[in-house]
C-alpha positions as CSV (number, residue, x, y, z in Angstrom):
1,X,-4.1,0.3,27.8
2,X,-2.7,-1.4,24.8
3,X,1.0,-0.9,24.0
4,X,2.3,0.6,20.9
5,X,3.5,-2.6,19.3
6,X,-0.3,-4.1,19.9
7,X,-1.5,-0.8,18.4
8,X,0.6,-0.9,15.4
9,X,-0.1,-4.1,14.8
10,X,-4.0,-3.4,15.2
11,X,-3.8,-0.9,12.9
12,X,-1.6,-3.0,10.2
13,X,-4.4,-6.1,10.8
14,X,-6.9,-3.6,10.1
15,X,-4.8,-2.6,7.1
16,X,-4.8,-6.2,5.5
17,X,-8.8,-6.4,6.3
18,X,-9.3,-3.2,4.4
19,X,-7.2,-4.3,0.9
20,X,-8.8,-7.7,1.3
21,X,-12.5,-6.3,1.2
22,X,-11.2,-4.4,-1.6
23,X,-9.1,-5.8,-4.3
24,X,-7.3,-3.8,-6.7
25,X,-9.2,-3.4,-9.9
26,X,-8.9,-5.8,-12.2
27,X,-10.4,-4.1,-15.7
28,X,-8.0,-5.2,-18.3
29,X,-5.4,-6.7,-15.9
30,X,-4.0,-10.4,-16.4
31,X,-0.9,-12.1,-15.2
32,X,1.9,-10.1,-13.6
33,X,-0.2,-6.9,-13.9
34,X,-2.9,-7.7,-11.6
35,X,-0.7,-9.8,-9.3
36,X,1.2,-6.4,-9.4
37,X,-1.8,-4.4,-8.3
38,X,-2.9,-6.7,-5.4
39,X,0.3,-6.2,-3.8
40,X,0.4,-2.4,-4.7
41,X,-2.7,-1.8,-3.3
42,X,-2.2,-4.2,0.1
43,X,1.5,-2.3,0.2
44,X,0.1,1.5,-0.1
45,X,-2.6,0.4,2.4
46,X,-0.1,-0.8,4.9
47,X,2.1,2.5,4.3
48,X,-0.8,4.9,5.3
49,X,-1.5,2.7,8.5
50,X,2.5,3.0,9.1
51,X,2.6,6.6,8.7
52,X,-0.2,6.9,11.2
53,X,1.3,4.6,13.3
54,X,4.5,7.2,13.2
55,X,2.5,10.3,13.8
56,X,0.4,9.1,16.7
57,X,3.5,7.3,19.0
58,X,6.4,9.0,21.0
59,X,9.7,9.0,18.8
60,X,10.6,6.2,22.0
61,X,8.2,3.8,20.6
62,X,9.7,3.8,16.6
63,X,11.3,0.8,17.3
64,X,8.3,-1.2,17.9
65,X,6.8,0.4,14.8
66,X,9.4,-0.3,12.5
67,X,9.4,-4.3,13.9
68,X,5.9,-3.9,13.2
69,X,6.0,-2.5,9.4
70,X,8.8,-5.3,9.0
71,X,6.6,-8.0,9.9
72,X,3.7,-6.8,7.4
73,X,6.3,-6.3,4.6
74,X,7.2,-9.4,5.1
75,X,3.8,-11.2,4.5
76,X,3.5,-8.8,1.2
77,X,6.6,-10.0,0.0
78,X,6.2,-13.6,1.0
79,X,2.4,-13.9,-0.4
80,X,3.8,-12.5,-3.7
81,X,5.6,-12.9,-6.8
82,X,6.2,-9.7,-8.7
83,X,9.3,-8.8,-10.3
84,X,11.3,-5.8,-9.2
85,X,8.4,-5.4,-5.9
86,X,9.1,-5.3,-2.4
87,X,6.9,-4.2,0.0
88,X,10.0,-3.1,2.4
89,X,11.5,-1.0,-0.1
90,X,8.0,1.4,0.0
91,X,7.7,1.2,3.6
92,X,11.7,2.2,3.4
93,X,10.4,4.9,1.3
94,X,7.4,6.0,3.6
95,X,10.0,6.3,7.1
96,X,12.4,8.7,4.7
97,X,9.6,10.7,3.7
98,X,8.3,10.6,7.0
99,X,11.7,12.2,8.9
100,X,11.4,14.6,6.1
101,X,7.9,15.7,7.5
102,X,6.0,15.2,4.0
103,X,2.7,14.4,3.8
104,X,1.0,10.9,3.6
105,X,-0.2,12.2,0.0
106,X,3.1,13.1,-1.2
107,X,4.7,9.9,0.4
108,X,2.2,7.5,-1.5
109,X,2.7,9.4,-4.5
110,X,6.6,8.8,-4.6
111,X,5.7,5.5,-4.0
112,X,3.3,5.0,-7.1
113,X,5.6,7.1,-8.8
114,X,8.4,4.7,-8.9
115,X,6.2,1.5,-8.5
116,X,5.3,2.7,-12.3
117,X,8.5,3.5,-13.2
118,X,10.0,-0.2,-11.9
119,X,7.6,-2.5,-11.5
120,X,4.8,-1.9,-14.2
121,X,7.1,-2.2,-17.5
122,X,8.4,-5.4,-16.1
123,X,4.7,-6.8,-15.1
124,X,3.5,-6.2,-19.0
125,X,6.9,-6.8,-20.8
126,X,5.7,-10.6,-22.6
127,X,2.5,-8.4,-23.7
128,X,3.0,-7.0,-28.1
129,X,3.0,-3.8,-28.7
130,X,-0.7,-2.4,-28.4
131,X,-1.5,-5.1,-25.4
132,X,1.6,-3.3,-23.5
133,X,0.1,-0.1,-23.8
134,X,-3.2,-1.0,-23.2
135,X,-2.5,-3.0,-20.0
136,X,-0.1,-0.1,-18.8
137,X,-3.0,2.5,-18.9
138,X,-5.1,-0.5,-16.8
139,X,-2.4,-1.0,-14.7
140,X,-2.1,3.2,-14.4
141,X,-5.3,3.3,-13.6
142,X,-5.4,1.1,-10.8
143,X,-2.2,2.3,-9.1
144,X,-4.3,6.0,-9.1
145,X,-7.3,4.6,-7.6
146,X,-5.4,2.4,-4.5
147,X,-3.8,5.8,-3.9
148,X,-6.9,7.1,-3.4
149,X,-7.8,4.0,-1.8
150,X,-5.0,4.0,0.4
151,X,-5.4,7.8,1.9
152,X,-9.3,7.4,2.3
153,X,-8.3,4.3,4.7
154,X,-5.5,6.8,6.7
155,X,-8.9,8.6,6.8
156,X,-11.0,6.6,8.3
157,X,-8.1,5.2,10.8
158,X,-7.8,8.9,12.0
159,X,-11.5,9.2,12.8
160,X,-11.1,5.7,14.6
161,X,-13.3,4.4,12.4
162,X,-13.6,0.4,12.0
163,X,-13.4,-1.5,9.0
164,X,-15.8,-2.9,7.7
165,X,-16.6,-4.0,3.8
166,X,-19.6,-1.6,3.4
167,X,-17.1,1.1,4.5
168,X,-14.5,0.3,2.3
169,X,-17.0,-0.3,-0.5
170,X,-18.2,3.1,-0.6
171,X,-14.6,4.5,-1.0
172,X,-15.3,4.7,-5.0
C-alpha cells in the first residue's frame, strides 16, 4: 500500500498531466495574459488535487500533504513569470478555506476571485484602452472556464478515474 506522501504526489503528477493535455484558452490572449492563464489553470488544477488530497488522509498525514503541495507550487512558480502570481499563495488560500470546511467550489472561486482582482490588471496593463478591456474579458473568460476545468478534474480524481487527454478533452 502506497503512503500518503506517494499518494499526494500521484495525484499532484496526475494534476500537471491533466493542465498539460489542456491548456488554458488562448482566444484573444497574448503576452502576460496567457502566460497568466497557463499558470492559473495548472495552479487551480493542483488546488483541487490538494483539497482532495486533504479530505481523503488522516489529519496525521497533513504534513506530508503540505510538503507535497509545496513542491508543486514550487514548479508553478519556477516555470513562470507573472507579475503579482504565486502558486503558494492559492494553495495558502485552499488549506484556510479548507480548515474552514468550505467547499472545493467556493475555495477555487476565492481564488479566481482575487487572481482577477491582482493578477489580471497587471498581465494587460501595457495594452490602450479598448485592447485592456478586450483582453480582460478574454482573460475573464478563461479564468471561468479552468474553474470549471479545475472541479471536473476533482471529479474525475474522486471516481479514481485516470487521466487521459480524451478525458480531459471532453471536459468542454
Amino acid at each position: 500500500m502506497q503512503d500518503v506522501r506517494e499518494i499526494a504526489e500521484d495525484r499532484f503528477a496526475a494534476a500537471f498531466e491533466c493542465a498539460g493535455h489542456r491548456p488554458a484558452r488562448r482566444d484573444g490572449l497574448e503576452g502576460a495574459a496567457e502566460r497568466a492563464a497557463d499558470a492559473f489553470r495548472v495552479t487551480l488544477v493542483g488546488v483541487a488535487a490538494f483539497h482532495l488530497n486533504l479530505l481523503s488522509t488522516p489529519v496525521q498525514a497533513e504534513a506530508d500533504i503540505l510538503h507535497a503541495a509545496a513542491n508543486y507550487a514550487t514548479v508553478v512558480d519556477d516555470d513562470v513569470d507573472v507579475p503579482g502570481f504565486a502558486a503558494s499563495r492559492a494553495f495558502g488560500v485552499a488549506l484556510t478555506l479548507f480548515r474552514s470546511m468550505c467547499p472545493l467550489e467556493v475555495t477555487l472561486s476565492v481564488i479566481a476571485e482575487e487572481f482577477t482582482a491582482t493578477v489580471a490588471p497587471a498581465a494587460v496593463r501595457r495594452h490602450g484602452f479598448f485592447g485592456r478591456r478586450k483582453l480582460a474579458n478574454a482573460l475573464d473568460r478563461s479564468v471561468a472556464e479552468s474553474v470549471r476545468y479545475a472541479l471536473n478534474f476533482f471529479e474525475r480524481q474522486t471516481l479514481g478515474l485516470d487521466e487521459r487527454p480524451e478525458i480531459a478533452l471532453l471536459d468542454e
